[in-house]
BADREN-924634 format. One record per residue (C-alpha): residue number from 0; residue in one letter; z, y, x. Coordinates in steps of 0.05 Angstrom, whole numbers. Example, Ala and Ser with C-alpha at 12.3 -4.5 7.8 and 13.67 -1.06 7.14 Angstrom:
REM residues 2
pos	code	up	north	east
0	A	156	-90	246
1	S	143	-21	273
END
This chain:
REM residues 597
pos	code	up	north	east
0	X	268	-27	560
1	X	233	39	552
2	X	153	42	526
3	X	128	37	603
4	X	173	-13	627
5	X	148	-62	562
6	X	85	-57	583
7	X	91	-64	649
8	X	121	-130	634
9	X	65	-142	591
10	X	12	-132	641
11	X	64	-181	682
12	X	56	-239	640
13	X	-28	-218	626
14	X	-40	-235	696
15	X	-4	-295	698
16	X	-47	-313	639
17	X	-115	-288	674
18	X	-129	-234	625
19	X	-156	-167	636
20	X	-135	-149	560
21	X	-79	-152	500
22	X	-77	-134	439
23	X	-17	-130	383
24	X	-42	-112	322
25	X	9	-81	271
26	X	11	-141	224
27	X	48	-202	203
28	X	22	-278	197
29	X	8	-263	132
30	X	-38	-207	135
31	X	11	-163	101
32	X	6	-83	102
33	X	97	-86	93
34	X	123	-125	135
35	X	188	-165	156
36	X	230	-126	220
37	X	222	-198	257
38	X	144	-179	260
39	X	148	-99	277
40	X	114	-124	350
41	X	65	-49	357
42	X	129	-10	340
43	X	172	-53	392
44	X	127	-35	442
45	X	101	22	428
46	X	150	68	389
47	X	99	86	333
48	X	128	71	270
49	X	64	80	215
50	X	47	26	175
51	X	-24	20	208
52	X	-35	17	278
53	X	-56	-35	335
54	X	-36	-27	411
55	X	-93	-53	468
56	X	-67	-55	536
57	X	-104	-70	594
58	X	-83	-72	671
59	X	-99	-2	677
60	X	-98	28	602
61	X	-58	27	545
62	X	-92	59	470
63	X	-63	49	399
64	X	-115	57	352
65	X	-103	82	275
66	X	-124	123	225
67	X	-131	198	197
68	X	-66	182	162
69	X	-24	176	227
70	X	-55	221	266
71	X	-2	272	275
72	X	60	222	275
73	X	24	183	330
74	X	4	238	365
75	X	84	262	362
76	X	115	186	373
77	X	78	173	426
78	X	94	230	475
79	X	123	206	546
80	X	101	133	527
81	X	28	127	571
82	X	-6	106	514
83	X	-63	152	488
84	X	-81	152	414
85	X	-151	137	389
86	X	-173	164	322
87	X	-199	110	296
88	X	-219	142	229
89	X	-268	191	280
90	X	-342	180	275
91	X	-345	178	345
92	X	-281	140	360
93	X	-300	63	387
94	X	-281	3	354
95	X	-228	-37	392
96	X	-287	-92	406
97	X	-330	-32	439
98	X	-276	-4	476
99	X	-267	-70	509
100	X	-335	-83	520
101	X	-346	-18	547
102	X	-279	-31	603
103	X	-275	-101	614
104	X	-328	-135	662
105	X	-370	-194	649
106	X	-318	-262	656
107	X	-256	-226	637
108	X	-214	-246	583
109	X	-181	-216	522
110	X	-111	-249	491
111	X	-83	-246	421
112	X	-35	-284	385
113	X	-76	-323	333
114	X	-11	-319	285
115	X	-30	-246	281
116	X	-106	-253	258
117	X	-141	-278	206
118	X	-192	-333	209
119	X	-250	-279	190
120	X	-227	-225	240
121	X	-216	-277	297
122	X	-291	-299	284
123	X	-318	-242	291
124	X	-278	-219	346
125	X	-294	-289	388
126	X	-369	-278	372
127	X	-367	-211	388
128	X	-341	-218	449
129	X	-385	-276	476
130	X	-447	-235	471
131	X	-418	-192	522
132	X	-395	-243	570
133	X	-317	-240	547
134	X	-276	-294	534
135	X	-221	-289	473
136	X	-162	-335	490
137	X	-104	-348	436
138	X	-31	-338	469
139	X	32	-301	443
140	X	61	-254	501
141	X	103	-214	458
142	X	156	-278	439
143	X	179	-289	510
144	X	191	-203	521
145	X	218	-188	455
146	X	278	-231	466
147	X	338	-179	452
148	X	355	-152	389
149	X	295	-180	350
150	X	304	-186	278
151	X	312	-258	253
152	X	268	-275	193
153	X	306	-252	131
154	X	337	-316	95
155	X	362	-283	40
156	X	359	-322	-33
157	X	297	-313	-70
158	X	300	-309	-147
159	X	264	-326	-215
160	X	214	-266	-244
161	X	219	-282	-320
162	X	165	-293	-360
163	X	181	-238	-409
164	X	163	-188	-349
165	X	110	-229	-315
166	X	75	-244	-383
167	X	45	-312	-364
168	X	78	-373	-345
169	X	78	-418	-275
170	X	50	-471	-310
171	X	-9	-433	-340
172	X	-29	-395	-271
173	X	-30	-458	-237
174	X	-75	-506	-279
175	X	-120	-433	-283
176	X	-125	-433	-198
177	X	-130	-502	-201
178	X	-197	-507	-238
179	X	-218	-447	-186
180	X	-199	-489	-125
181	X	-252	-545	-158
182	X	-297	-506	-185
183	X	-313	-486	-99
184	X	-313	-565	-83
185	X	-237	-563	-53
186	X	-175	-605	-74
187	X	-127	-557	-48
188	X	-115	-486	-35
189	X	-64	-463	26
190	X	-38	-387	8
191	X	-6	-345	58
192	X	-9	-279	22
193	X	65	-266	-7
194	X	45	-224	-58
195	X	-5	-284	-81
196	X	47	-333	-78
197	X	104	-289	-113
198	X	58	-277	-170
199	X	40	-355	-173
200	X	101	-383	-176
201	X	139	-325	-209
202	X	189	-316	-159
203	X	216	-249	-114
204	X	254	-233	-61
205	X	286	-180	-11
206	X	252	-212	52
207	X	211	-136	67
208	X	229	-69	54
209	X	203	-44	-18
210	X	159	-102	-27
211	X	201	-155	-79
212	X	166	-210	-37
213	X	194	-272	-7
214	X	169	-300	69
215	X	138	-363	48
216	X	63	-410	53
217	X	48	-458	-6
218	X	-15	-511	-5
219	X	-28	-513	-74
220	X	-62	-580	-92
221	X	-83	-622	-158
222	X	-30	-663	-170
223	X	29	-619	-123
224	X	51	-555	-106
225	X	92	-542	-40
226	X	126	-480	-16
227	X	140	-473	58
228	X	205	-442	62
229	X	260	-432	104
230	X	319	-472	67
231	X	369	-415	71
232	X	324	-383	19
233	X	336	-438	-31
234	X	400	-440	-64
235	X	421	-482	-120
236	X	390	-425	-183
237	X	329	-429	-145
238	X	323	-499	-132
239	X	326	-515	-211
240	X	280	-468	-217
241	X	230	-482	-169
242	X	237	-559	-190
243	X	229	-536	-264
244	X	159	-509	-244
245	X	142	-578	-209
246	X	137	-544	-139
247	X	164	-584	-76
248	X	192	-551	-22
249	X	197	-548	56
250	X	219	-512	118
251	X	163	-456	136
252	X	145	-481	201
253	X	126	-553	172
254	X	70	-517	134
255	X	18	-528	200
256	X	42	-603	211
257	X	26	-616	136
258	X	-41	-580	134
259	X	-53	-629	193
260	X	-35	-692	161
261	X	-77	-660	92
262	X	-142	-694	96
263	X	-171	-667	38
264	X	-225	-609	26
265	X	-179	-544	39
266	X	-190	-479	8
267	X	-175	-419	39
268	X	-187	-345	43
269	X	-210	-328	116
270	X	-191	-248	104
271	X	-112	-269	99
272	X	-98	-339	125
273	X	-89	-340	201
274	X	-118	-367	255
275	X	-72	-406	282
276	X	-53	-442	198
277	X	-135	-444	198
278	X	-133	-489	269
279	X	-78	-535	226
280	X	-126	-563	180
281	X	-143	-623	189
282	X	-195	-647	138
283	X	-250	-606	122
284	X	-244	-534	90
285	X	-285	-479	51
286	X	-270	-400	69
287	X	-278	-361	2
288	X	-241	-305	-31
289	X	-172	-321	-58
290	X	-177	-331	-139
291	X	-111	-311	-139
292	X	-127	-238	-113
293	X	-177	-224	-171
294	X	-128	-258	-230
295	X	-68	-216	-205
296	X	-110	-153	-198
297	X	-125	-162	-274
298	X	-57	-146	-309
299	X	-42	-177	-384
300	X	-20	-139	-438
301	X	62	-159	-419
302	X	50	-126	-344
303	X	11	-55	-383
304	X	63	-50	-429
305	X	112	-51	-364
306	X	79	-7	-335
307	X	89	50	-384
308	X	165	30	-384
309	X	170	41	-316
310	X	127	111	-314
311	X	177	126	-375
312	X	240	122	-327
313	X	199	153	-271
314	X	186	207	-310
315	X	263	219	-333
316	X	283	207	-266
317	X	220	262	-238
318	X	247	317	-289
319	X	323	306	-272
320	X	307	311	-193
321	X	253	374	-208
322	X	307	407	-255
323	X	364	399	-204
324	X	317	420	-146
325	X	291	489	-190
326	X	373	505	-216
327	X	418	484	-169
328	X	398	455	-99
329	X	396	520	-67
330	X	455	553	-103
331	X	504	589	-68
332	X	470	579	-1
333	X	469	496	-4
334	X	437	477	52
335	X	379	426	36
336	X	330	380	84
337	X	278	337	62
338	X	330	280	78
339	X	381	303	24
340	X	317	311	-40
341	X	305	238	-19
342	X	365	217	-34
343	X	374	255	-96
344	X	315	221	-119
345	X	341	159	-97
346	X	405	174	-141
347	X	358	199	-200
348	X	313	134	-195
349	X	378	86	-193
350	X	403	101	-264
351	X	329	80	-295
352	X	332	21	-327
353	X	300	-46	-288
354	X	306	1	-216
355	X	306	-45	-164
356	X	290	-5	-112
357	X	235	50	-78
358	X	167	10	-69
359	X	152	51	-3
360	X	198	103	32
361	X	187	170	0
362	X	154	222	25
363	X	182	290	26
364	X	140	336	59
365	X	156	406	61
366	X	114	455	88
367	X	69	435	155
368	X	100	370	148
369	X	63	357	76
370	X	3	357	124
371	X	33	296	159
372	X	-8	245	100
373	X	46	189	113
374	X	105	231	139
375	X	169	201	144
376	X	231	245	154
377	X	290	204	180
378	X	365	229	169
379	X	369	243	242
380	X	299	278	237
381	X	278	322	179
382	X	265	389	160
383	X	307	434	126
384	X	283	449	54
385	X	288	529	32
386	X	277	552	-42
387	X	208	581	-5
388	X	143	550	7
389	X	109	487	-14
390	X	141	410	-17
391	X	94	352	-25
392	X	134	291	-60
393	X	103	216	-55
394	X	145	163	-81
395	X	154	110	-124
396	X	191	46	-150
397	X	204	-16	-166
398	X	220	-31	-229
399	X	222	-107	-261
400	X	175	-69	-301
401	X	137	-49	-256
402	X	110	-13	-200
403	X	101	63	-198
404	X	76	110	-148
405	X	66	191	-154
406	X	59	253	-118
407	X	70	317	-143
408	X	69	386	-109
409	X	108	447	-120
410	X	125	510	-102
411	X	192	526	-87
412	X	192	604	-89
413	X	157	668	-50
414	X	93	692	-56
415	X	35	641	-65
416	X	-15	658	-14
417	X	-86	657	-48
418	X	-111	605	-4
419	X	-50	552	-26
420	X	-73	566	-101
421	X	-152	549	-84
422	X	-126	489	-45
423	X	-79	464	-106
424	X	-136	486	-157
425	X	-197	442	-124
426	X	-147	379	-112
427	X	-128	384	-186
428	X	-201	391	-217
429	X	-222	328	-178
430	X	-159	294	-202
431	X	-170	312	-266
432	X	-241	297	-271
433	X	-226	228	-236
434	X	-181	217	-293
435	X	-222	229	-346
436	X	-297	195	-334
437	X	-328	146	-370
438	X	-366	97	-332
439	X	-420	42	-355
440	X	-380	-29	-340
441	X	-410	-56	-267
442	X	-394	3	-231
443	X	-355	-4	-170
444	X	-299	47	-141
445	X	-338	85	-87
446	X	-381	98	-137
447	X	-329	145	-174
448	X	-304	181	-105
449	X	-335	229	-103
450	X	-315	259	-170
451	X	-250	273	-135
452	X	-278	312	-83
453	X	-334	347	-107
454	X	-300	407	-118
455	X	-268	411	-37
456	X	-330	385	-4
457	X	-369	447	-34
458	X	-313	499	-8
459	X	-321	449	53
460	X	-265	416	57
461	X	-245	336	43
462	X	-190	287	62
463	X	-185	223	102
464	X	-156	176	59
465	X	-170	130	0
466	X	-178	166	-72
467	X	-147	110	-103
468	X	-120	37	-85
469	X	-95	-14	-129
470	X	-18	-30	-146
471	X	10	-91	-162
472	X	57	-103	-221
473	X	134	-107	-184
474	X	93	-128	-124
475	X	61	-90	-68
476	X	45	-12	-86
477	X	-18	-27	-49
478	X	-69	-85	-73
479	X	-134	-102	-91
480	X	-188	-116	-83
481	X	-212	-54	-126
482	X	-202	15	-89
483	X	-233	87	-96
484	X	-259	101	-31
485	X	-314	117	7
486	X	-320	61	36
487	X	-375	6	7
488	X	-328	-46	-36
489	X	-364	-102	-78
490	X	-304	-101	-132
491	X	-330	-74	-200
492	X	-273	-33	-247
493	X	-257	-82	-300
494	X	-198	-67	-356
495	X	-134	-89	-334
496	X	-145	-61	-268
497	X	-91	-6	-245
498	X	-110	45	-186
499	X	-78	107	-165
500	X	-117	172	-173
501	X	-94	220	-107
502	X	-139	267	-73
503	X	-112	318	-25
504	X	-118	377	15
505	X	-77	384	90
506	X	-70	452	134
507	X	-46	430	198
508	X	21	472	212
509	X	18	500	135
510	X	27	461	76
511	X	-2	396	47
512	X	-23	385	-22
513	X	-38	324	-65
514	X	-39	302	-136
515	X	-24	228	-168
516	X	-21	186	-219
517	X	-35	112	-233
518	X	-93	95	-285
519	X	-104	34	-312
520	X	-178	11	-330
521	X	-191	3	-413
522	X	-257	4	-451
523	X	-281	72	-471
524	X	-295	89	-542
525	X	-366	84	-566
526	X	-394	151	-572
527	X	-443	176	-626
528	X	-500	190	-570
529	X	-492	121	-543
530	X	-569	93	-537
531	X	-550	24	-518
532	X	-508	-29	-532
533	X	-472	-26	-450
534	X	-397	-22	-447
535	X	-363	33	-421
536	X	-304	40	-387
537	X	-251	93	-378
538	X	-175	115	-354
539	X	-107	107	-394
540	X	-66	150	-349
541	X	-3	116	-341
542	X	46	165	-302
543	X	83	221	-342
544	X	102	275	-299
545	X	73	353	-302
546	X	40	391	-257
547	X	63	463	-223
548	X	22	501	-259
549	X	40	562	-224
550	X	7	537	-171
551	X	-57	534	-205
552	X	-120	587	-197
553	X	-146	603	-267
554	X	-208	636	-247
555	X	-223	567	-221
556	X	-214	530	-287
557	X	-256	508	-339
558	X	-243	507	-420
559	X	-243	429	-413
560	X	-201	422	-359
561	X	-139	463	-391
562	X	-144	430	-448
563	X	-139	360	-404
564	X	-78	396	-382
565	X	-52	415	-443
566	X	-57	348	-475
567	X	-28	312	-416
568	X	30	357	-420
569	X	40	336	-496
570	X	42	272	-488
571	X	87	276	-421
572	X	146	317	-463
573	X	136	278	-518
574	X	158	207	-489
575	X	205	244	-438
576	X	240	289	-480
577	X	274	237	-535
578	X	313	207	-470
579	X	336	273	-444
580	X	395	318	-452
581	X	388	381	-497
582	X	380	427	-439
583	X	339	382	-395
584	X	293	376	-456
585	X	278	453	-464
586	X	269	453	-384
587	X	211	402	-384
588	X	186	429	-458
589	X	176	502	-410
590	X	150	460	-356
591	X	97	436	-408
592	X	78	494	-443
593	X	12	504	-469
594	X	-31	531	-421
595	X	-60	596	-462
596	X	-143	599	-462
END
C-alpha cells in the first residue's frame, strides 16, 4: 500500500472503533530511541525514516510531529504522502495534546496502543485529555494493517559480556539494585529498558541495529531473577550462563501473566515501563526512577579505561580514513559519494581491535546536506563527494570496549569562504571552552550550555539540538539521565559520567558544521585561589582525533584557546602515532602541528 492508502485504512478501522483520532508514536514497548524493524510502525506508515517522530491521524488530517533535527528529511520524505510536518521544536508549534484539543470536539475519542506508551506519558495524556471532554481509549490498529512483510522479532542468540570489559560482576549489580528496590518499600523491580537489563545481567545481543542489546523484560525480585525471553534467543552457551548468574527464564509474552500472578509490592519506572506491562500488575506498585539508570550512567574504572581503548582505535581508524580521503580518494578522477567514505570508514573501523560494529549509521554530510543534523545518505541516495567544499563526518562504534561517537569537519579543497571560517571558528571556541571548565560539584548540565554557544548566540546564531548527551559503555550511544541541554534536567555531573561535547552551526543549502568529542566527568585539581573546601569538577577528554585547522579564523582566537589546541594535538599524535605506519605517522604529526602564537 502507498502512504494514502495506509491511512485510509487506518481511518477505516478508527471508525469502526468510534474514534475521531490515532496516534503511532515512533517507539518500541520498551521506550527505546533504536529500535527492532518489527516495531518501525511511523516509518510503515508514513515513509519518514528519523529516529524521532510520531504520526496523528484524524478523519480529516494527518501531521507527524518531530524535531529541529528532522526538519529537512521530513520535510523531503514526506512529499506526495498527505501528511504535513509540524515542527515540534518551534515555539509556536502545538503539543500533540493541544492540537487535539484544539480539532477534536467535546465526546470524541483518541486511540493509542498502550504497548507504545509509558505509564507516565499515558497519565498525563488520559488526564489531559479529560479536562477537555476527550476520552483516551487503549487499542492497537496498526497489528491487523501491518500484516505483510512485517519484520518478525529478531531471535537471534544473545551472548555473555565478560566481566573483564564490564568491570563488575552479575552478582554484585544485583544484591546493589536489590537493596534499592527495598530501600523504596518494593520486593521486586520489573525492567523493560534493554539497555538496563543488558548491563544487569551482563549479556548482549544483535536484536537492533548498532545497539548490542537483546529484546527482553526481567522482574527482578529478592530471592529470583527472571528474564522474559523468546526461547530462540537462548541456546545452550547462554543457558549455562544465564543459570550461572541464578536468573530463570521465560518466553517474552509470559512477562504480563506473571506480573499478574506477582502479588507483591512492584517497582517500576513510569518514564520506560508501558502501559499496557503497568495494567499487568497485580499487587500493589511504586513508580520511581530506575536505580539501574543512575548506577549504569556512573562508569567504574574497567568501563574508563575502555573507553580510551576504544577512542585509541577510533583515532587510528579516523587518521587512516582522513589520510586516504586527503591522498588518494580523488586521484585520477575517482569518483566519490558520501556512500563510498562510509564505507571506507566502515573498512577502517573493522580492523580496530574489539570492533563490533557502527553504534549509529554514520553521517556523511557533504556540503548542504551537512545542514541535514541527522542526514542519512542511502547507497541508492547520496551525494557525490568532490575534493571541493566542506564534509561533516558523525560516526562512531562499538567496541567491547566501548562506545565512541565523533564528528569532525573538514575541508576538502577550494577557497574557504570567510563566512565558513567564522562559522567553524565560533563552533570550535564553544567546544573548546565546554571542554575545559571547571565546575563546583552540584551543578547540573543546562547549567554548562551555554558555554558552548556563547560565542554563536552573540554573532546571532545557535543550533537546535542537545550540546551533549550521555553514552553508554558498549550500550546505547545515547543515555542518561545527564545531558547538556537547554532544557531544565535535575541530573547533577558527577565523575564517572561520560557526555558528548557537539555544538554546531547549519546553512540551509550550504554547508553544516559541528565539532565532537566524548568527556568523561573527573574531579578537578584544587587550585591555589580555592577559598573553600567545595569540590570541583572538570573534563578528561576522551576522543583523539584533530581538528582542520585550516578551517579555523585566527583573528577570532585567543592565547588560551591555541594553546588548548596545541596540547590536545600532543597528546592525540602521541597515543596515535606508536600504532601507525611510518608515513601515516608524519601525516597526522603535520596534521598536529603546533599552532604558532
Amino acid at each position: 500500500m502507498t502512504v494514502k492508502e495506509k491511512i485510509a485504512a487506518l481511518r477505516g478501522l478508527m471508525q469502526e472503533h468510534g474514534l475521531a483520532a490515532y496516534i503511532v508514536p515512533g517507539t518500541d514497548p520498551h521506550a527505546s530511541e533504536y529500535m527492532a524493524a518489527h516495531w518501525m510502525e511511523t516509518t510503515w506508515l508514513s515513509g519518514f525514516k528519523g529516529e524521532a517522530g510520531t504520526v496523528v491521524v484524524t478523519m480529516h488530517e494527518a501531521k507527524l510531529f518531530t524535531d529541529s533535527r528532522y526538519y529537512l528529511q521530513a520535510g523531503i520524505e514526506l512529499q506526495g504522502t498527505g501528511i504535513d510536518l509540524m515542527r515540534a521544536s518551534d515555539i509556536d508549534c502545538p503539543s500533540i495534546n493541544d492540537w487535539l484539543k484544539s480539532v477534536l470536539k467535546e465526546g470524541e475519542k483518541v486511540g493509542v496502543n498502550p504497548e507504545m506508551f509509558s505509564v507516565n506519558g499515558y497519565s498525563e495524556m488520559k488526564a489531559e485529555f479529560g479536562e477537555s471532554g476527550l476520552g483516551l481509549v487503549s487499542v492497537d490498529l496498526i497489528r491487523p494493517l501491518w500484516t505483510e512483510g512485517r519484520p518478525a522479532i529478531p531471535q537471534s542468540p544473545l551472548y555473555e559480556y565478560e566481566e573483564r570489559f564490564a568491570g563488575e560482576s552479575v552478582a554484585s549489580k544485583l544484591q546493589r539494585i536489590r537493596q534499592k528496590i527495598a530501600a523504596k518499600k518494593a520486593d521486586a523491580m520489573v525492567i523493560s529498558a534493554l539497555d538496563e537489563i543488558a548491563w544487569l545481567l551482563n549479556i548482549r545481543g544483535c536484536d537492533i541495529e548498532f545497539n548490542p542489546q537483546v529484546i527482553s523484560y526481567v522482574v527482578l525480585e529478592q530471592d529470583k531473577c527472571t528474564l522474559f525471553v523468546l526461547p530462540e534467543k537462548i541456546d545452550a552457551k547462554a543457558a549455562k550462563y544465564l543459570a550461572a548468574q541464578g536468573v530463570a527464564t521465560k518466553n517474552y509474552e509470559e512477562v504480563f501473566s506473571y506480573l499478574r500472578d506477582l502479588k507483591s509490592v512492584v517497582l517500576y519506572d513510569g518514564a520506560k515501563v508501558n502501559e499496557a506491562l503497568f495494567e499487568a500488575i497485580g499487587g500493589k506498585s511504586v513508580n520511581a526512577q530506575s536505580p539501574i539508570l543512575t548506577d549504569k550512567a556512573h562508569k567504574n574504572a574497567v568501563e574508563i579505561e575502555g573507553e580510551r581503548k576504544a577512542m585509541l582505535q577510533d583515532s587510528i581508524a579516523l587518521t587512516r580514513f582522513f589520510k586516504w580521503l586527503e591522498e588518494e580518494a580523488f586521484r585520477g578522477c575517482k569518483k566519490q559519494t558520501e556512500w563510498s567514505l562510509m564505507e571506507k570508514l566502515h573498512e577502517f573501523r573493522l580492523k580496530g581491535e574489539n570492533f563490533v560494529e557502527e553504534c549509529f549509521g554514520t553521517i556523511a554530510g557533504y556540503k548542504g546536506n551537512g545542514a541535514i543534523v541527522h542526514y542519512a545518505a542511502t547507497q541508492d541516495n547520496c551525494a557525490e563527494v568532490k575534493p571541493e567544499g566542506m564534509l561533516l563526518l558523525d560516526s562512531g562504534g562499538q567496541y567491547l570496549d566501548g562506545t565512541t561517537d565523533i564528528t569532525r569537519t573538514v575541508w576538502l579543497g577550494g577557497t574557504i569562504p570567510a563566512q565558513a571560517k567564522r562559522d567553524y571558528t565560533y563552533v570550535l571556541k564553544g567546544h573548546l571552552m565546554l571542554g575545559h571548565i571547571r565546575w563546583p560539584r552540584g551543578t547540573r548540565g543546562n547549567q554548562l550550555d551555554a558555554l558552548a554557544k556563547q560565542y554563536m548566540w552573540q554573532a546571532g546564531i545557535t543550533f537546535g539540538h542537545g550540546t551533549g548527551h550521555g553514552v553508554g559503555h558498549f550500550l546505547g550511544c545515547h543515555e542518561g539521565p545527564q545531558n547538556i541541554r537547554t532544557d531544565m534536567n535535575p541530573t547533577v555531573l558527577e565523575a564517572g559520567h561520560i557526555c558528548s561535547n557537539e555544538p554546531g552551526i547549519y546553512r540551509t543549502g550550504e554547508w553544516g558544521i559541528r565539532t565532537e568529542n566524548l568527556v568523561t566527568v573527573i574531579p578537578a585539581p584544587r587550585t591555589e585561589a580555592c577559598t573553600t573546601d567545595d569540590e570541583f569538577l572538570t573534563w578528561e577528554t576522551l576522543t583523539l582525533c584533530f581538528y582542520d585547522t585550516t578551517l579555523i579564523d585566527m583573528s577570532l582566537m585567543t592565547k588560551q584557546e591555541i594553546e588548548w589546541i596545541n596540547a590536545y594535538h600532543k597528546k592525540v599524535y602521541e597515543l596515535t602515532a606508536p600504532h601507525l605506519t611510518k608515513d601515516e605517522a608524519m601525516w597526522l604529526q603535520n596534521k598536529c602541528k603546533p599552532i604558532q602564537l
